[in-house]
TORZA-235654 format. One record per residue: x, y, z of N, C-alpha, C in turn. Coordinates in steps of 0.05 Angstrom, whole numbers, plus 5000, padded with zeros to 4 digits. Layout:
BEGIN
XYZXYZXYZ/...
//
This chain:
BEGIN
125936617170128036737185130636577183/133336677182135336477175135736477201/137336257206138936037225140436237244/140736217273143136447285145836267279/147136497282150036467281151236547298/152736407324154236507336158136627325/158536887330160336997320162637077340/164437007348167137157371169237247352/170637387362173637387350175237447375/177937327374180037267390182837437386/183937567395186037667385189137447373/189537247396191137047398189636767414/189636627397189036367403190636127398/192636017414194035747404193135557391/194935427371193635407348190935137366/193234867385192534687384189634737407/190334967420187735037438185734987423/185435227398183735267375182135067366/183934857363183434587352181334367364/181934377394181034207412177134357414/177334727420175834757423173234757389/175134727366173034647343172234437349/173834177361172033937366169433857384/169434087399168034007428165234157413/165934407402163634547383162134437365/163334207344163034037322161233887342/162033767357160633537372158233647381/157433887402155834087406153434097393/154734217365152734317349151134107330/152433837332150933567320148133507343/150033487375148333427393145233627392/145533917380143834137380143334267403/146034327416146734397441147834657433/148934637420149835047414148935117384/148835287377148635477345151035407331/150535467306152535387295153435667294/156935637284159035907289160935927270/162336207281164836317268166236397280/168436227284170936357295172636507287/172436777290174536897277177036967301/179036947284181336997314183836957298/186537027310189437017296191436797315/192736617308194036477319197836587321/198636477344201636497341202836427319/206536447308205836337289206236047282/205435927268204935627267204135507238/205135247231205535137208203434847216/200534847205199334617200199934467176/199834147175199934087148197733937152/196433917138193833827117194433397115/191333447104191833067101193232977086/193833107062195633017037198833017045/200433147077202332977085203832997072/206033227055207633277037209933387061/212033227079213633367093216033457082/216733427059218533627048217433777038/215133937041214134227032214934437063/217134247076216234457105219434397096/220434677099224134737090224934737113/224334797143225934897159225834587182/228734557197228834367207227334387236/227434157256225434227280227734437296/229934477297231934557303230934817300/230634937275230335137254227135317277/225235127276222535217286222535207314/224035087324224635227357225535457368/228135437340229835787345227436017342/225835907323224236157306221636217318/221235937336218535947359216635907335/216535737320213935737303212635337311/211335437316209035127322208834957294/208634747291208134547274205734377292/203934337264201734027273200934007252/200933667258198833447231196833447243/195233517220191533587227190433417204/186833467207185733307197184033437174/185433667173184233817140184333817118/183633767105184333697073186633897065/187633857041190734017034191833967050/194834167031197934147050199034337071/201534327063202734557092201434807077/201035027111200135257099201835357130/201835697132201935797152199835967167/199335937196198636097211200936317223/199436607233200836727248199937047246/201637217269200437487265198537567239/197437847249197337957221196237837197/194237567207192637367175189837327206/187337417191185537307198183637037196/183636827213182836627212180536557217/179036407201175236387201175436097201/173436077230173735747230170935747230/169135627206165335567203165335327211/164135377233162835107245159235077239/159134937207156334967211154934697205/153034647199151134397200150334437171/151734227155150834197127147933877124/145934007109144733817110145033587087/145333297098145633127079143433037057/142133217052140733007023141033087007/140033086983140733076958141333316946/140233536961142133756940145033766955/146733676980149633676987151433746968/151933896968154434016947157434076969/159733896971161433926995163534086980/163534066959165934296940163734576931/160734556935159834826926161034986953/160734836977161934907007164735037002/166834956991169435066983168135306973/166935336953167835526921165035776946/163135696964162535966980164636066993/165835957003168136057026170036327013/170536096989172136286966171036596958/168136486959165736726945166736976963/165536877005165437117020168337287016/170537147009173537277016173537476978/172937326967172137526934170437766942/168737726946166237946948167938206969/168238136994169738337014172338436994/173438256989176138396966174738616946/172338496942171538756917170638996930/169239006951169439276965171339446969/174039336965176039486967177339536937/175239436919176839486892178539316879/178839056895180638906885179338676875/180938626846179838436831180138186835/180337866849179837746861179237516851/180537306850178537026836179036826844/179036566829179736326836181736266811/183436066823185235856802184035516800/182535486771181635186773182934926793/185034996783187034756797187134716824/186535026837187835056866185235176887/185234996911182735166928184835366942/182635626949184335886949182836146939/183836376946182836586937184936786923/184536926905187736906893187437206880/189637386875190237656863192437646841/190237636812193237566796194437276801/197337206806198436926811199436986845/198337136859199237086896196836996898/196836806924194636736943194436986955/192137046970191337196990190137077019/188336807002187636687031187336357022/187636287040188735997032186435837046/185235667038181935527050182335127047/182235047079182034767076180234707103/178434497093176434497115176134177122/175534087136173933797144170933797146/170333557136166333577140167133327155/164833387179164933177204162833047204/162532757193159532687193158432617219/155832807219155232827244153532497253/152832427277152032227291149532307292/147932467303144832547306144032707275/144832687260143632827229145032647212/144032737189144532547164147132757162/148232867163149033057139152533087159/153633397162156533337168155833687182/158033727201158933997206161734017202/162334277196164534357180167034407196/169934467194171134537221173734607200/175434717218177534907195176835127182/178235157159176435417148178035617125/178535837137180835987114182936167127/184036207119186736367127187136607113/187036897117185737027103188137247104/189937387090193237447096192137807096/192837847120191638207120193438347118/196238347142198638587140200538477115/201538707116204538657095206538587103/207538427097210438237108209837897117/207238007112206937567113208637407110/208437427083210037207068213737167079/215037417093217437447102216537277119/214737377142214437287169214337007168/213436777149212536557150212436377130/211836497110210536257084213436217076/216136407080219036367071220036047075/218735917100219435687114217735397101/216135477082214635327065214335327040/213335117029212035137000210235117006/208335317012206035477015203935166996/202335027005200134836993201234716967/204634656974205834466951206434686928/205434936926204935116908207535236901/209735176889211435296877212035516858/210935606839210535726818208935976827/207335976843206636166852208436376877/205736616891207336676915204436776929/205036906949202937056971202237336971/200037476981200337766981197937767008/197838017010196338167038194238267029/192038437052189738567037191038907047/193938847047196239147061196739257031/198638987022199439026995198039156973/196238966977194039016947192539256951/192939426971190939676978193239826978/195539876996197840077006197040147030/194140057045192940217063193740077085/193140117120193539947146191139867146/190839657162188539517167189339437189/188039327214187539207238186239037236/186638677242186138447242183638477255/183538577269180138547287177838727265/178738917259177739097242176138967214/177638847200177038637184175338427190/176038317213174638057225171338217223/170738467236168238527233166638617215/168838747193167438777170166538527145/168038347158167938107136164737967140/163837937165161137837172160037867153/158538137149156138127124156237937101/158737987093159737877068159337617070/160037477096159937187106156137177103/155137297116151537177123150137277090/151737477076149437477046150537137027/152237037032154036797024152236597043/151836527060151836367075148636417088/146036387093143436547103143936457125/145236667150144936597170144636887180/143136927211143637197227145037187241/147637337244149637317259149337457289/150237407310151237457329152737487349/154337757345156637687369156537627400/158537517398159137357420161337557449/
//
């Protein structure tokens, strides 16, 4: 029988709320006090940067992100600046990787990548990876942008996971937000929606529930909402 999975989604969650409550969960789920989970939910909008700390990839001054109400924070996720906000679905896997010898912490990236490919192909869209770049990608736009932390846990050998992917659903993203960045140092490229690449509407929650399956045939877990 696979593992439960606890599953919520949130309409709006601040980013740094979000944050505090992956820690207390991380901690939790080492102790073997809760299930391991998925957060799915959409944040205000807001500009994390990543461990690699590139602050001229962020164009707009603090001046600039007060007028515009957009949140900034240095976090503890691997990669660079990315954006949160409306209209992009956010998957935070909080799960319990076990440490021995088969540990694969980049096969961990390239699933994440898998669940957001696979759901894209249900809709017909062709979908892949770029060697160079973690990400999920259409052609040369991102679609969903993926940086995670492994937390080595205290009571197991091994790590739980926290962060996750950023997954761009309506059309006008990239206006709304990534304009104020170089999107993961990524120049040469640009962004797209799962609006764009279809012509169709979609609703952020709507997505958030269809994406599950796709998440548990990737990942052997039984999901359950929350």
């Amino acid at each position: 029988m696979n593992k439960p999975l606890d599953v919520s989604y949130t309409p709006i969650v601040d980013y740094g709320m979000a944050w505090e409550l992956q820690k207390l969960h991380v901690s939790a789920i080492d102790q073997g006090e809760r299930h391991e989970s998925l957060m799915l939910l959409q944040h205000p909008p807001t500009y994390t940067m990543g461990s690699q700390r590139h602050p001229e990839h962020l164009l707009l001054s603090k001046e600039e992100l007060e007028k515009q109400g957009i949140g900034l924070f240095e976090i503890d996720r691997g990669g660079d600046i990315t954006y949160h906000g409306p209209g992009q679905l956010v998957g935070y896997p909080l799960l319990l990787l076990d440490g021995g010898k088969n540990l694969n912490l980049h096969g961990f990236l390239r699933d994440v990548e898998q669940v957001i490919i696979d759901y894209l192909a249900s809709y017909h869209i062709e979908a892949g990876r770029k060697p160079e770049y973690t990400g999920v990608w259409v052609g040369d736009s991102k679609i969903c942008a993926i940086g995670v932390k492994f937390n080595k846990c205290r009571q197991h050998r091994g790590f739980v996971t926290s962060h996750g992917f950023a997954f761009n659903i309506k059309s006008g993203i990239a206006d709304a937000g990534f304009s104020g960045i170089i999107p993961c140092g990524i120049q040469e490229f640009g962004v797209t929606s799962l609006e764009d690449c279809t012509g169709h509407t979609f609703e952020v929650e709507e997505v958030a529930r269809e994406i599950v399956p796709y998440f548990t045939r990737v990942f052997p877990y039984e999901a359950h909402w929350l």
